[in-house]
C-alpha positions in Angstrom: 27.3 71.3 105.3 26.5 69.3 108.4 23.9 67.1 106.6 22.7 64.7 109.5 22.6 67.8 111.8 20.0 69.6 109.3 18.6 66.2 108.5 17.6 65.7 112.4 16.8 69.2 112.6 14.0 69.1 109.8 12.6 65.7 111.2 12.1 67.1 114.9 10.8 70.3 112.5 12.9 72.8 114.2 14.3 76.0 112.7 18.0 77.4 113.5 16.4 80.3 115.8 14.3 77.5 117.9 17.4 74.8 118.4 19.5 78.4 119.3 17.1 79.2 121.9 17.0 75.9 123.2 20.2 75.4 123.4 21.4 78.9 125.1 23.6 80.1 122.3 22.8 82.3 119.8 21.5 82.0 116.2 24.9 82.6 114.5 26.6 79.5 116.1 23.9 76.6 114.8 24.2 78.2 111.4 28.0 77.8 111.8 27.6 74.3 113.2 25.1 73.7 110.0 27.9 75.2 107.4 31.2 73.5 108.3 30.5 70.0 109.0 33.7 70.1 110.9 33.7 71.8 113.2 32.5 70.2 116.9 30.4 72.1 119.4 31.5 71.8 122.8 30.2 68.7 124.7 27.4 70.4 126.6 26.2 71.9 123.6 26.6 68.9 121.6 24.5 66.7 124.3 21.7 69.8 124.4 21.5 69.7 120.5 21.1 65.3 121.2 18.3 65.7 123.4 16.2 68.5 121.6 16.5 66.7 118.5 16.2 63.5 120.1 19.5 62.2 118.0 22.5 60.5 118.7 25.7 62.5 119.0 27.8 59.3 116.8 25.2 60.8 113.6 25.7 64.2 114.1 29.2 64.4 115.3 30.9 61.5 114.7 34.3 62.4 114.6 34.1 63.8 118.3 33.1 60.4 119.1 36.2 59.0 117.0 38.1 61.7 119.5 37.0 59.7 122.4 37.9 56.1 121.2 39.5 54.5 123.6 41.6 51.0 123.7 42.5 48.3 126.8 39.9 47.8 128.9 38.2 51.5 129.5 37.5 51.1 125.8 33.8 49.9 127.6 33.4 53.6 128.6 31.4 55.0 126.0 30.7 58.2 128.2 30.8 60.2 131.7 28.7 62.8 133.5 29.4 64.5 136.3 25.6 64.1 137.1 23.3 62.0 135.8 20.4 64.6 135.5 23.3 65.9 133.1 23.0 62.9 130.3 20.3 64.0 127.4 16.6 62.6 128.1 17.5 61.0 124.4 20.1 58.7 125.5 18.3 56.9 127.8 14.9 57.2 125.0 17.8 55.8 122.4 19.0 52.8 125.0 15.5 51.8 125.8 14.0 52.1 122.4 16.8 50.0 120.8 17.3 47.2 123.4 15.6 43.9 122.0 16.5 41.0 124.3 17.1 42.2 127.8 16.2 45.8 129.7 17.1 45.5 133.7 16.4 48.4 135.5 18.2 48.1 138.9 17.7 51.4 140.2 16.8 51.6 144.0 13.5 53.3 143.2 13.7 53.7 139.3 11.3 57.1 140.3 13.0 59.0 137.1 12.2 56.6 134.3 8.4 57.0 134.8 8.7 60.6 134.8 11.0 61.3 131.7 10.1 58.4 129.4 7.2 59.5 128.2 4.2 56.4 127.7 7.1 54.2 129.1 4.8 51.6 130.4 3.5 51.4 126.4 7.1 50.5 125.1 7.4 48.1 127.9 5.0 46.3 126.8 5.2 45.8 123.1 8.8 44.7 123.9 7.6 42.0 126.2 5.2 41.3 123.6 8.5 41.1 120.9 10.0 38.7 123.3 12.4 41.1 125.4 13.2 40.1 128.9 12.2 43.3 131.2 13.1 43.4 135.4 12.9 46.0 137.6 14.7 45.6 140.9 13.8 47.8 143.5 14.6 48.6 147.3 11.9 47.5 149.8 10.5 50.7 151.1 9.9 48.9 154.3 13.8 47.5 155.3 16.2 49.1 157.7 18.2 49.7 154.7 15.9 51.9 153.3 14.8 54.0 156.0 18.7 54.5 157.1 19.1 55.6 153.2 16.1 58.3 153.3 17.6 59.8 157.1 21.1 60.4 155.1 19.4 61.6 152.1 16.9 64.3 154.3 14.8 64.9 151.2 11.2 65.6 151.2 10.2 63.2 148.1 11.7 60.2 150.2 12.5 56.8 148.6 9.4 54.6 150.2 7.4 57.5 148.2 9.6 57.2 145.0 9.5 53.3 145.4 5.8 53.7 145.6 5.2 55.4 142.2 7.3 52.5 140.7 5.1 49.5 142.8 2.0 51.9 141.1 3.4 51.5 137.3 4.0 48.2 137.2 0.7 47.5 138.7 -0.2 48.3 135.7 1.9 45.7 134.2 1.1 43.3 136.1 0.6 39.8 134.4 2.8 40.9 131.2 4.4 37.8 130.5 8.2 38.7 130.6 7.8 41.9 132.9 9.1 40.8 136.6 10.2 43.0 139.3 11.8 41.9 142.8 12.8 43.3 146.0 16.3 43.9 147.2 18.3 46.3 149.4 21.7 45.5 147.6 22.1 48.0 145.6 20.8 51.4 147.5 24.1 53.0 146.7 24.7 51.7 143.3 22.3 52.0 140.4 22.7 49.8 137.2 20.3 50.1 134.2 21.3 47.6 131.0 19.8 47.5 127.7 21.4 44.4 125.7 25.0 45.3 125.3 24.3 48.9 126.8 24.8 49.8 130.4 24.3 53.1 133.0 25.5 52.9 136.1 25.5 55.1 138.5 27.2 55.4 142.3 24.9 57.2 144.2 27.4 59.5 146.6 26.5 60.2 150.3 24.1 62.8 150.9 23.3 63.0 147.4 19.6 61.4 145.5 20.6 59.4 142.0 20.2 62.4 140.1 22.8 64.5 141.8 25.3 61.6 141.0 28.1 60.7 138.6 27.0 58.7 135.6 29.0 56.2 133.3 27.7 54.7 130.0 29.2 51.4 129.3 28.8 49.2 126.5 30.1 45.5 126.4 33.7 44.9 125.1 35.2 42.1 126.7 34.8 39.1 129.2 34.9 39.8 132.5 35.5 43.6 131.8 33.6 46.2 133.8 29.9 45.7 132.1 30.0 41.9 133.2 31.3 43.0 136.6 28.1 45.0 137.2 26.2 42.9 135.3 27.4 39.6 137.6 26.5 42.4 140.8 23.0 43.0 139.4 22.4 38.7 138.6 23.4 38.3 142.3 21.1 40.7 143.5 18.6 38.9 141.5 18.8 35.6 142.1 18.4 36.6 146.1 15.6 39.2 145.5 12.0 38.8 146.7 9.0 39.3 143.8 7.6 42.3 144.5 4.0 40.7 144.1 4.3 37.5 146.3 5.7 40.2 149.1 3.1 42.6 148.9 0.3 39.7 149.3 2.3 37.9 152.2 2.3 41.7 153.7 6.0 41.0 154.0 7.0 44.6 152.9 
């Protein structure tokens, strides 16, 4: 028997019939994923079954993660979607909830995060309180940059209004020592989230909003590998970024 899969199923308190349902297959093949421990759903059922039972795919599969083991220097890939609204809600719970020293969110309007993490704004700040360094960089919903951005996009929810909902949330932070967000236009085509050794990034494809995009989780490997090539992007960005607050009060955004 699958243990760890029937051990996450009873702790989310979900019977075979439920995770079937919510999963879009039928009854038949959970109870034959429960009874040989072997066998391996295919990946998009594997990453449904993750985020349902908010688990991590290493527990309950691990030897289709063992498949994907790789060596040189894409052994920092850890995983690919196609799209990033593709990759299980639980992943990014898993990478936020786990990070202890560092959580840099360097999404252009980091819109999603207050939507899907549910009480996000809590877990930020009992990690600040626990010593974790926490930044948001976000685009200026006043540039040139930004504006060119929304006219390519052509989306009603444009990115000053996404940008907005972040400015709001961390209002709300405002103050918590270790919480800092900063304005940049660097990175409007090229989102990059890290949690400690953990990293999402995400190149945002013309014509297409950062959930229509192609995802990559990385995790630290090497020196000078790919995660320290977009970490070194996102430092840059940084160190030339305007605090959000000082901006807003100089009415210089």
């Amino acid at each position: 028997m699958n243990h760890a899969l029937r051990q996450a199923m009873a702790k989310a308190k979900i019977t075979e019939q439920q995770l079937a349902e919510r999963c879009e297959v039928d009854a038949k093949t959970v109870n034959r994923w429960l009874a040989n421990p072997t066998r391996v759903p295919h990946a998009r059922h594997r990453w449904a079954v993750c985020e349902v039972l908010e688990a991590e795919e290493a527990v309950l599969w691990p030897s289709a993660v063992r498949l994907t083991l790789k060596t040189g220097p894409d052994r920092e890939v850890v995983q690919v979607f196609p799209y990033r609204s593709a990759a299980p809600a639980s992943l990014w719970r898993s990478l936020i909830t786990k990070a202890s020293r560092e959580l840099t969110f360097a999404g252009y309007t980091n819109y999603f995060l207050w939507l899907e993490q549910a009480k996000l704004a809590d877990i930020l700040r009992r990690k600040a309180a626990n010593g974790c360094r926490i930044r948001f960089l976000i685009g200026d919903p006043n540039d040139d940059v930004t504006r060119a951005r929304e006219r390519e996009e052509d989306v009603p929810l444009t990115l000053s209004t996404r940008i907005a909902v972040t400015i709001g949330e961390l209002h709300k932070l405002r103050g918590v020592d270790s919480i800092e967000g900063r304005f940049t236009n660097g990175h409007v085509n090229l989102s990059v989230f890290r949690f400690d050794n953990d990293m999402i990034v995400t190149p945002i494809l013309a014509r297409r909003v950062g959930h229509d995009s192609p995802m990559f989780h990385l995790r630290r490997e090497q020196d000078d590998g790919m995660f320290d090539r977009f970490s070194d992007h996102v430092e840059d960005l940084w160190s030339r970024g305007r605090n959000i607050w000082e901006a807003i009060e100089h009415g210089t955004t």
